[in-house]
N, C-alpha and C positions, 0 to 999 in steps of 0.2 A: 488280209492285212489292212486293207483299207477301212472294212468295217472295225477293224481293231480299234485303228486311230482317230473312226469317227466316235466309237464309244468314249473312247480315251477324252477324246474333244469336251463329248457331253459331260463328262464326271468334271471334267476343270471348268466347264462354264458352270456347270449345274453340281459342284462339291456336294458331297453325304453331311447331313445335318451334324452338327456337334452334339457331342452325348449329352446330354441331361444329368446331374449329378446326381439322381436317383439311380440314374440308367449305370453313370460310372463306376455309381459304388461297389461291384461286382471286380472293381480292378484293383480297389483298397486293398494295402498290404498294412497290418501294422506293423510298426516299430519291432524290433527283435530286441531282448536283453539289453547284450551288447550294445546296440544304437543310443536306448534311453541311457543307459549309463555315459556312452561317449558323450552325448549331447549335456549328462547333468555335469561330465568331466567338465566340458568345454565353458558350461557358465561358471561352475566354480571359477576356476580359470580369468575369465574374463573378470568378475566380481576380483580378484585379485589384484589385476593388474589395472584396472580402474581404483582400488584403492592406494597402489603406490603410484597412480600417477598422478591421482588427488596432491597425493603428499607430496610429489616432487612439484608441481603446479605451485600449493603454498608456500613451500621453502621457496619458488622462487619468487613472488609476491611477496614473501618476508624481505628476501637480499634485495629486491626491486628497491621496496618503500626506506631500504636502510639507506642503499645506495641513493635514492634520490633526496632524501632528507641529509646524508653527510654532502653531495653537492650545493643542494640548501644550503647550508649552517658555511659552506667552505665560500658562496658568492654571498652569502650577509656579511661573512666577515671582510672579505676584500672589499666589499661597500663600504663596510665601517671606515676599514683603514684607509682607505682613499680618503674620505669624508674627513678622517684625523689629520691627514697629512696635508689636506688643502685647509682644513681650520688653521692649521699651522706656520703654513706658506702664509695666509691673509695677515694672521700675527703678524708674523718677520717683517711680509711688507707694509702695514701700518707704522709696525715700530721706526723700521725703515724710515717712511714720511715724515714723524712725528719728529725725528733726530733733524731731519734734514729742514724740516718746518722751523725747529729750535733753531740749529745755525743760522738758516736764512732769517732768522730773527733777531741774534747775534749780530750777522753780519749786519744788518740794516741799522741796528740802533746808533 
């Protein structure tokens, strides 16, 4: 037993050389039928579902770029309107002053 385990020792310090792929080639199985077929199934397949995910990818880079362009177009317009509504307020209050400039110039004369 002991010899066993001393053998046993040497083969783990001292492991059998890795084959040589000249040497392996003897273990080469090829492919069967069946196999090349599953594997040409399986790219078809794949080529399939790479082109509808293309397509769903686009579609959503289409609704992306709509989506951020109607957010666009929706905060220009709320700038505009802002920008209207204060052009308008500065009006009122001018006109405002200008009345009140008139009176007080009324009043004084």
């Amino acid at each position: 037993l002991t010899q066993e385990l001393a053998e046993f020792d040497s083969l783990r310090v001292n492991p059998p050389p890795i084959p040589t792929p000249e040497k392996a080639a003897c273990f080469y199985v090829p492919p069967s039928e069946e196999e090349l077929e599953r594997r040409e199934a399986y790219q078809a397949a794949k080529k399939l579902r790479m082109k509808e995910h293309k397509k769903l990818v686009l579609a959503g880079r289409k609704r992306a770029k709509a989506f951020n362009a109607s957010v666009r177009s929706r905060t220009n317009q709320e700038v505009r309107n802002e920008k209207r509504k204060r052009e308008k307020d500065e009006d009122a209050s001018n006109a405002r002053l200008a009345v009140e400039a008139a009176m007080d110039a009324f009043e004084t004369k």
